[in-house]
Every structure is written in structure tokens, then in C-alpha cells.
MARBATI-961407 format. One record per residue (C-alpha): residue number from 0; residue in one letter; z, x negated, y negated. Coordinates in steps of 0.1 Angstrom, whole numbers. Example, Ala and Ser with C-alpha at 12.3 -4.5 7.8 and 13.67 -1.06 7.14 Angstrom:
<vokes>
   num   residuo      up    east   north
     0         A      78    -123      45
     1         S      71    -137      11
</vokes>
This chain:
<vokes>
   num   residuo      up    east   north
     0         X    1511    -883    -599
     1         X    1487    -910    -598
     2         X    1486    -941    -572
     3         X    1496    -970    -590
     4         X    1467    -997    -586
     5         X    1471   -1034    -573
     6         X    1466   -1046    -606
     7         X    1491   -1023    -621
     8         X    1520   -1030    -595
     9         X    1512   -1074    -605
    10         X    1514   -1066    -643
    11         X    1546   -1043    -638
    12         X    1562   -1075    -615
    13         X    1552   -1098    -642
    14         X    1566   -1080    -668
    15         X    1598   -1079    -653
    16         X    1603   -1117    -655
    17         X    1590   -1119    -691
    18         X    1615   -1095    -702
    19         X    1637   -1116    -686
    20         X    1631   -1146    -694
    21         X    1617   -1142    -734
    22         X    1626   -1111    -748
    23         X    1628   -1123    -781
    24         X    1589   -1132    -777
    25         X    1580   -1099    -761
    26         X    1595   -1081    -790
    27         X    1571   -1103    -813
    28         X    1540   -1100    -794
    29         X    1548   -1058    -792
    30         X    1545   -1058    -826
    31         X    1515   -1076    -833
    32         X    1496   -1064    -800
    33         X    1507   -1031    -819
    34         X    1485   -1034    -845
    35         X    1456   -1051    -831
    36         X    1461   -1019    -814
    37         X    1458    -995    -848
    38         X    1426   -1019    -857
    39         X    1413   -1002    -828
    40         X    1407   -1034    -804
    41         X    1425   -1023    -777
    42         X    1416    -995    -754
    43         X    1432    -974    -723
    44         X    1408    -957    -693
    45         X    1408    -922    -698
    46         X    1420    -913    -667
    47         X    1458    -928    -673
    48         X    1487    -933    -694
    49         X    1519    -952    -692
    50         X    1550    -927    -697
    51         X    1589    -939    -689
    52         X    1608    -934    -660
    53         X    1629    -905    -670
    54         X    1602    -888    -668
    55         X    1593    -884    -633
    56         X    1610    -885    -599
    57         X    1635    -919    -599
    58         X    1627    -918    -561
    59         X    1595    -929    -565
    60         X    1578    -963    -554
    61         X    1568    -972    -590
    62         X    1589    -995    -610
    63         X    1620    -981    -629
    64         X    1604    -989    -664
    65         X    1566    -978    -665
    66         X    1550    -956    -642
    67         X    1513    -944    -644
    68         X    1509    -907    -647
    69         X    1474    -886    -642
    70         X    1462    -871    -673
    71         X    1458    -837    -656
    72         X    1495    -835    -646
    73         X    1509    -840    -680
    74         X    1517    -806    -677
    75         X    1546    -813    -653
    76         X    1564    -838    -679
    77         X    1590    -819    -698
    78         X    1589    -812    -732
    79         X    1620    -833    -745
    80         X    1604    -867    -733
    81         X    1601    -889    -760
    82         X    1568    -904    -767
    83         X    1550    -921    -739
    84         X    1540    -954    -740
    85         X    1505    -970    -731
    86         X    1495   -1005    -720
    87         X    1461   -1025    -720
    88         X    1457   -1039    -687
    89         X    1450   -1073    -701
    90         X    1480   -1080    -730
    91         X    1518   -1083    -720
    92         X    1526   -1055    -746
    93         X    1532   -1019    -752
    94         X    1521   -1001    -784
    95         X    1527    -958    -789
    96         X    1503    -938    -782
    97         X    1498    -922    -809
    98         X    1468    -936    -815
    99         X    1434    -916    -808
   100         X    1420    -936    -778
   101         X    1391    -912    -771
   102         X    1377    -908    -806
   103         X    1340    -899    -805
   104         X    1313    -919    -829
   105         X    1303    -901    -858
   106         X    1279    -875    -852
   107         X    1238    -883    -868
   108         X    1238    -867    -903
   109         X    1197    -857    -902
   110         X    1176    -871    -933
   111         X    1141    -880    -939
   112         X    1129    -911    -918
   113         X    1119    -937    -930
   114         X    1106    -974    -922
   115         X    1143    -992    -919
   116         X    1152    -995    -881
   117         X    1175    -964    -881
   118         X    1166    -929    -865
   119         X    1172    -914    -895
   120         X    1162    -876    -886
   121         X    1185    -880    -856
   122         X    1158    -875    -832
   123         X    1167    -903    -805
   124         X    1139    -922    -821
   125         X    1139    -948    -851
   126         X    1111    -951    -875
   127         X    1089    -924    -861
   128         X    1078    -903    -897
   129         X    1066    -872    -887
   130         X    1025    -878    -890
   131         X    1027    -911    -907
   132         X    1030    -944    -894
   133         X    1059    -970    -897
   134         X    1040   -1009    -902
   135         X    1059   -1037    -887
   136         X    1035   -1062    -906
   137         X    1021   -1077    -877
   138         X     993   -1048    -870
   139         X     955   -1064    -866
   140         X     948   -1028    -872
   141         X     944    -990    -885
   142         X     964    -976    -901
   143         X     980   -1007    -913
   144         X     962   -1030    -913
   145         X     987   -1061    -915
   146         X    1007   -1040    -947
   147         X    1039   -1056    -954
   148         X    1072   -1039    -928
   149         X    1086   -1009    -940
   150         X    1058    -996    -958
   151         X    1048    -961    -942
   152         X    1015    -948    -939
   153         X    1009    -911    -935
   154         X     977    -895    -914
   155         X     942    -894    -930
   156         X     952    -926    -951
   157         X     951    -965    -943
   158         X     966    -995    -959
   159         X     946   -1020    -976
   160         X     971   -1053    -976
   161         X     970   -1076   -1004
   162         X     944   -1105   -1001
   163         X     918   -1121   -1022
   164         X     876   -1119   -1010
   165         X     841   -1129   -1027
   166         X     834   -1098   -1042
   167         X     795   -1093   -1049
   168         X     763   -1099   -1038
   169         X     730   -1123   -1049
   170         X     710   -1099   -1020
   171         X     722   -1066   -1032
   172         X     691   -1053   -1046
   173         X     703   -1053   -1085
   174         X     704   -1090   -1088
   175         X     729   -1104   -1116
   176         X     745   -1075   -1117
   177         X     765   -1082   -1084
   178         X     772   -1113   -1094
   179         X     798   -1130   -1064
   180         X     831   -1140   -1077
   181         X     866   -1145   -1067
   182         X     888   -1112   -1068
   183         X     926   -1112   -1058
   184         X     945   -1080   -1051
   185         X     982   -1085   -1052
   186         X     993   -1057   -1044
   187         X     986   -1032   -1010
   188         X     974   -1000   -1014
   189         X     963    -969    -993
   190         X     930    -951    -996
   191         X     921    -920    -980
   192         X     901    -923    -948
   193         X     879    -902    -962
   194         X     863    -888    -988
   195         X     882    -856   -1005
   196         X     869    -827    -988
   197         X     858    -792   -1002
   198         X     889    -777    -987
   199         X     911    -802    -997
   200         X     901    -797   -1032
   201         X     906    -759   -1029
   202         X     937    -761   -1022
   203         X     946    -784   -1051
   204         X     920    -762   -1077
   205         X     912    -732   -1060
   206         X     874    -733   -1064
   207         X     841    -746   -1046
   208         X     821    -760   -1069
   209         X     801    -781   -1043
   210         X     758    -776   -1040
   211         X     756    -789   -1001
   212         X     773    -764    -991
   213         X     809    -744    -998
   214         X     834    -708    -991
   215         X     804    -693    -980
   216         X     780    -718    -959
   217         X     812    -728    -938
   218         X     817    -766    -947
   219         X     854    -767    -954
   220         X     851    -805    -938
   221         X     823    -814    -962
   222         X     830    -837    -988
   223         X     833    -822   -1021
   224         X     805    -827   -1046
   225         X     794    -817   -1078
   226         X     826    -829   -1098
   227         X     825    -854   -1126
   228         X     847    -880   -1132
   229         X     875    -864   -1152
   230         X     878    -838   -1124
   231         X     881    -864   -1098
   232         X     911    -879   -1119
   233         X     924    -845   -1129
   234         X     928    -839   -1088
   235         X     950    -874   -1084
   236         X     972    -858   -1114
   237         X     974    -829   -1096
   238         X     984    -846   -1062
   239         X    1009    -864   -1081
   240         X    1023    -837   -1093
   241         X    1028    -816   -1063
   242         X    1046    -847   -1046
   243         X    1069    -853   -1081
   244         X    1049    -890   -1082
   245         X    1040    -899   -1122
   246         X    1010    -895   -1135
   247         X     983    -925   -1135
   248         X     962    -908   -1162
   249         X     984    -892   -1193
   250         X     967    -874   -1217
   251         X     940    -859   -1197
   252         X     947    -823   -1204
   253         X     920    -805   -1184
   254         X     918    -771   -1184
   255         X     896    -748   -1158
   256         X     882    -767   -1128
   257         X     849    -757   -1122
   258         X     819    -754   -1145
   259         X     837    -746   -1174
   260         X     863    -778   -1170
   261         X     871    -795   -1200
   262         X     892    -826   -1201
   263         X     907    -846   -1229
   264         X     876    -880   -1231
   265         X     903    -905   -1244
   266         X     920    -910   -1206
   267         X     948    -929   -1206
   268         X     951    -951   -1175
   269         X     990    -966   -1168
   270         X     973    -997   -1143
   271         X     971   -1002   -1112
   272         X    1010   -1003   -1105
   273         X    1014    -965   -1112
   274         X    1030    -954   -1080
   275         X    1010    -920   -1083
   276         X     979    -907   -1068
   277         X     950    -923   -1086
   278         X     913    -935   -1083
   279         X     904    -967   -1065
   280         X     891    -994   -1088
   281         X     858   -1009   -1083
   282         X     871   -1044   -1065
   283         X     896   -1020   -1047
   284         X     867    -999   -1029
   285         X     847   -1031   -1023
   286         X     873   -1049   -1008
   287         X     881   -1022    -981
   288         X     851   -1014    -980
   289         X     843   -1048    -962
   290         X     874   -1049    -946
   291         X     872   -1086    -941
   292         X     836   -1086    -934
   293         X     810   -1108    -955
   294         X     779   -1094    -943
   295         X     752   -1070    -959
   296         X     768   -1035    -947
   297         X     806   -1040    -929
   298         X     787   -1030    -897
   299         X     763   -1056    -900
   300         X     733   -1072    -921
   301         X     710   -1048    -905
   302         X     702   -1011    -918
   303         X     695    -998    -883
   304         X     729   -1003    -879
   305         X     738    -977    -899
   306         X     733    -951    -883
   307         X     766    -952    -864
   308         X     783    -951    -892
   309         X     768    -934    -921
   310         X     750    -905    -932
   311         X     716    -916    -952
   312         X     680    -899    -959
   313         X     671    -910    -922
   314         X     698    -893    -901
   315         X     712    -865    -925
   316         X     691    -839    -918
   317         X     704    -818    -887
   318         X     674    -808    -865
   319         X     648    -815    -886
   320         X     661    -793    -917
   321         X     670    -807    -949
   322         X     689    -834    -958
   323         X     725    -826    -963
   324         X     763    -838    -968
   325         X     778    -834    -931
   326         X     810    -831    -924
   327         X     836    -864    -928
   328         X     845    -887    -900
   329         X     822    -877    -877
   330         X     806    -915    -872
   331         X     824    -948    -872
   332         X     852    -961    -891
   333         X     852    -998    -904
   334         X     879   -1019    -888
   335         X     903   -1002    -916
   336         X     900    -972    -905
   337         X     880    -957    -931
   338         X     850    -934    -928
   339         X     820    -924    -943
   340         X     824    -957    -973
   341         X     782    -960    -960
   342         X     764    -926    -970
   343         X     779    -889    -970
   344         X     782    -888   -1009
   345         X     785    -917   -1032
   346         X     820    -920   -1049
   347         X     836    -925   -1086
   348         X     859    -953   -1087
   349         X     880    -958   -1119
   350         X     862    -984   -1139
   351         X     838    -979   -1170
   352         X     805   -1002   -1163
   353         X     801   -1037   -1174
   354         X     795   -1072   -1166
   355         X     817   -1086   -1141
   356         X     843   -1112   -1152
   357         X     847   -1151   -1131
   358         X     878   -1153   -1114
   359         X     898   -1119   -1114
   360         X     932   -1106   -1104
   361         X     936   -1071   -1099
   362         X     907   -1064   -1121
   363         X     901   -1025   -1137
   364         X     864   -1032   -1154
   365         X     853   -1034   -1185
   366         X     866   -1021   -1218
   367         X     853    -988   -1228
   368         X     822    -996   -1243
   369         X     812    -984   -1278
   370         X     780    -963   -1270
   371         X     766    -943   -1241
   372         X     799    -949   -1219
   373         X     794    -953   -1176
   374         X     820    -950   -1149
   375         X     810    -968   -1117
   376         X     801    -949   -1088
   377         X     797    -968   -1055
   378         X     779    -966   -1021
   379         X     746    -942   -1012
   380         X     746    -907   -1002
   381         X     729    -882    -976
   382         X     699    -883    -991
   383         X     688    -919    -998
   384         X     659    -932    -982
   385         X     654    -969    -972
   386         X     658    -997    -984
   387         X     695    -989    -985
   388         X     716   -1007   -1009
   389         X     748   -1030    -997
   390         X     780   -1024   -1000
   391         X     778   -1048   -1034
   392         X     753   -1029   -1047
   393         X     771   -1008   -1079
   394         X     756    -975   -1099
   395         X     770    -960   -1131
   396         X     765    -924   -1144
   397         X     782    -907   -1173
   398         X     820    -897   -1165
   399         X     804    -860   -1175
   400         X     780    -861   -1150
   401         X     778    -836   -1117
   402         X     757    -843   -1094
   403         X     751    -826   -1058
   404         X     756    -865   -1040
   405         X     788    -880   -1059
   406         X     820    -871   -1048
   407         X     856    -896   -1043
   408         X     883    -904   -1024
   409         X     920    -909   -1033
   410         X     943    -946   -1034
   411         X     979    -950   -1041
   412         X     995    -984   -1047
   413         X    1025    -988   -1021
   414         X    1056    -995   -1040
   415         X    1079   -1026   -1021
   416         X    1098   -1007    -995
</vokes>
């Protein structure tokens, strides 16, 4: 038997002279202590319960009409007792006791985290995607840049927030044709870090097609090269795919990747709200490219600069041997996060060539034009020499075109959370 406590012996002594003295109110405050009770606001240590008097020694120092009884010698009450009764140290009441008092919470139900405050996988930790990264919306920084909370960025990829820049440049080195102008993006997206790589693109296509280098020469980490526009698109279909996103460009219809590819010339393109895998458009790629920076190069105005962050005809060629495509994010990233958007290989970006516009919002280039048809590709590669062009400065090919220097990199527009 447990020792009654001070506490306990007051409340039984003031109990007696409330049953007394107001029994009618005792029997109304039983009742609805009772069910504040059942709604689970009232609780009992574990280590005691309140049983009656018949069931233990009558000799005993406790009170005649409660006594506290130790859990562990339950054992000794006898079968017949009717249903003890258990009291909350702090309400002049009795309610049965029935009721679980030592329920345990729910046990965690494991499901895929996500950006919402909760530890979703049960893991002890909330908002902690395995390899990705959960943005509160304050981050100065890589990987999220300032992205909106609750958006989730996932390794090799950064977030490009929505904001508007001067897109362009009158010092670019072709003139008019970099024309500055206002360009708004409204809505954040991610871009790969870096450029696709050749075994990146295996495992999508199963095939090398790249010149630099390839299965043989060991440059899995190389980006891939030698693949023309519609195979560049026909690899964000194919990431889409595999992660059951929809498809930013119906009615592609490629068939064998490689030299013999053939793709379907009339692409549809669903815009730049297609929640799939896609390429970035041209004001897209300029404006991380910058990555709030206004100056000739994001690392600076100078080309010696460079260097440290890009491969070019003057630092590409490992030990004096030729110049080739190196392996990606081995120099500096821009404050996004992003490498290798100065030199390595040059990259397709979704729009066809044309003038640009004034003022734009989310702009995706010019109309098709009628004859001899150019998708832009942007930046410099391996094996240009000096001067080297800005990051405003734009080149068109042929979307047929394959060329040993041109390769891409991946965006994805981030739906709201």
C-alpha cells in the first residue's frame, strides 16, 4: 500500500466537509468534472489510483472513503470490488476510471518529406528531403537563392527566384543585337548546376555520342556534346517521363538517339508554366547567369578573371595538349550556385533567333521564322580564344546542328508549394 501524501490527507479532510455541507453541489460538479474528464482534460500520476475502503484493511490510517493504493499491489484487491474510483488532485470530484489515462500519442506514419514544418518520414527531423534542400525564403544563397518557403531543391540544381533585370548588352561584341531591355520573370525556376553530362545522358539514352571525349576516353563528368537541339529537348521529355512530370514539348516523336536521331521539326512547346523538365529560355539563362550581377562576365568586367571560373581557348588545354571540354564544376560557381555558365561548351536554350522585344515578361523569343530557322545557343566554349564574348553576347545555329562545343543544361519551373 502506498503512503498517502500531505496533499492527499488535506483534499481527503476537505472533502469530508463538502460532502457535508453541499452534497447536492458535489453530486453536480461529479458529473460535469466527469466529462471534462472523458474530453480528456483531466489526468492521474501513474503511480496511483483512488479505490474504496472495502477494499483494503479498515484499520488503516487513511480515511474511511478513499484511500490511495500502489499500482503494483493491485494484485492484492479482490476480484469482487466494484470499480475504483480516481481523483485529480486539483478538482473536488470523482469520475470512473474507466477512462485510458496512459494512452500513448499516435505512433509517426512514414511518408515522403516535404517542405511543410512536419518530420514527415518520421526521422526525428522536419523538412530534411533526403539530398534536396528545404528553402525558408530568407536564404542570401545556394541552393535557394531567396526561393519562395516550401519550395524544395534537390542536389545538382539551384533556384532562380522570380525578379526582373536589364537583360542585354551595348558592349557585348554584336552591337544591336543585345539590345538592353527590361525582362521580368514571374515565376522561380531551378536550373541544373551544371551542364548535362556524358553519363547523365547515357543513362537517359544509352549512347555517347560526344567528340571531346566519351565510354572509352574516361570522361563520364564531361559535358555532353555533339547533340542538336531536338535531342536536347527529347532528353527533358525523357526526364519527365521517368519522374511521371508532363511533357513540355508534345509532338516531338524522336526516334534513335544518336546519329541516326530523327525528331518530329514542328515542336510543340506547352510555355514556360509546364511543371516538366524542359530547356531554359534565353532571358532564363541570362538572368542566372548574372545572378544579380551587371557587369561584363558575373565574375567581373575583366577576362583575366575568368580563369577561375571558366574553361576557354587560354586555360583548356591540360599540360600543354589540346584544347578540350573538362570535366564540370571543377572552377567557380556564380553566387547561384551554378557552374561552368562561362566556357566548357556553349548551350541550347529554347528560343528560335530574333530581334529582341522592349519591355518583356516571361519572354520565349521570337516566332518561328519562315526561312533558314535558328535556335539560340548561349555562352563560349573550351576552345574560344580571346576576345571572349559577355555573358549578353547571343549565337544561333540550326536546331539540326552537332557540333563538338554545344551542349545544355536542364530548368524546371517550381510549381507554388
Amino acid at each position: 500500500m502506498g503512503t498517502r501524501c500531505p496533499w492527499e490527507r488535506g483534499l481527503v479532510e476537505e472533502r469530508r466537509l463538502i460532502f457535508q455541507r453541499q452534497a447536492s453541489a458535489w453530486r453536480m460538479w461529479s458529473v460535469l468534472v466527469g466529462l471534462l474528464f472523458l474530453l480528456g482534460c483531466l489526468r492521474l500520476p501513474d503511480h496511483a489510483v483512488m479505490v474504496p475502503d472495502a477494499a483494503v484493511d479498515s484499520s488503516s490510517a487513511v480515511a474511511p472513503d478513499v484511500v490511495v493504493v500502489d499500482r503494483d499491489a493491485m494484485d492484492s484487491v479482490e476480484a469482487d470490488v466494484s470499480p475504483p474510483l480516481i481523483v485529480d488532485a486539483g478538482v473536488d470530484s470523482f469520475v470512473p476510471s474507466a477512462v485510458d489515462v496512459g494512452s500513448e500519442p499516435p505512433a509517426c506514419v512514414p511518408s515522403t518529406e516535404v517542405c511543410d514544418g512536419l518530420d514527415n518520414d518520421c526521422d526525428g527531423l522536419a523538412d530534411n528531403p533526403a539530398g534536396a534542400a528545404c528553402c525558408r525564403g530568407d536564404e542570401g544563397g545556394p541552393p535557394c537563392n531567396g526561393c519562395p518557403m516550401g519550395h524544395t531543391v534537390s542536389d545538382g540544381w539551384a533556384c532562380a527566384p522570380a525578379g526582373a533585370f536589364l537583360m542585354g548588352d551595348p558592349t557585348a561584341g554584336n552591337g544591336a543585337e543585345a539590345r538592353p531591355h527590361q525582362v521580368t520573370i514571374t515565376r522561380p525556376f531551378v536550373l541544373m548546376t551544371s551542364e548535362v553530362t556524358q553519363a547523365q545522358w547515357a543513362e537517359v539514352f544509352d549512347n555517347w555520342p560526344s567528340q571531346n571525349s566519351g565510354r572509352d576516353e574516361a570522361c563520364p563528368e564531361c559535358p555532353v556534346e555533339s547533340i542538336n537541339w531536338f535531342e536536347a529537348v527529347a532528353y527533358c521529355n525523357a526526364l519527365s517521363a521517368l519522374e511521371g512530370l508532363p511533357e513540355c514539348y508534345p509532338r516531338l516523336n524522336c526516334q534513335a538517339p544518336g546519329e541516326d536521331m530523327a525528331c518530329n521539326s514542328e515542336v510543340d512547346f506547352v510555355g514556360v508554366e509546364c511543371p516538366g523538365y524542359r530547356l531554359p529560355t534565353e532571358a532564363e539563362w541570362e538572368y542566372a547567369t548574372r545572378a544579380g550581377t551587371m557587369t561584363r562576365f558575373w565574375s567581373g568586367d575583366r577576362p583575366a578573371e575568368l580563369d577561375g571560373v571558366g574553361w576557354h581557348g587560354g586555360n583548356s588545354a591540360p599540360d600543354g595538349d589540346a584544347q578540350q571540354t573538362r570535366p564540370v564544376g571543377q572552377l567557380d560557381a556564380n553566387p547561384w550556385g551554378l557552374f561552368d555558365v562561362h566556357g566548357n561548351v556553349r548551350e541550347w536554350v529554347y528560343d528560335w533567333y530574333g530581334p529582341y522585344g522592349d519591355e518583356e515578361v516571361d519572354p520565349i523569343g521570337a516566332p518561328a521564322p519562315p526561312a533558314e530557322p535558328k535556335r539560340i545557343r548561349r555562352d563560349f566554349a573550351y576552345g574560344t580564344d580571346a576576345p571572349l564574348p559577355g555573358v549578353a553576347v547571343r549565337g544561333w545555329q540550326s536546331p539540326a546542328t552537332r557540333k563538338h562545343n554545344i551542349g545544355f543544361r536542364v530548368a524546371r519551373t517550381l510549381s507554388p508549394p
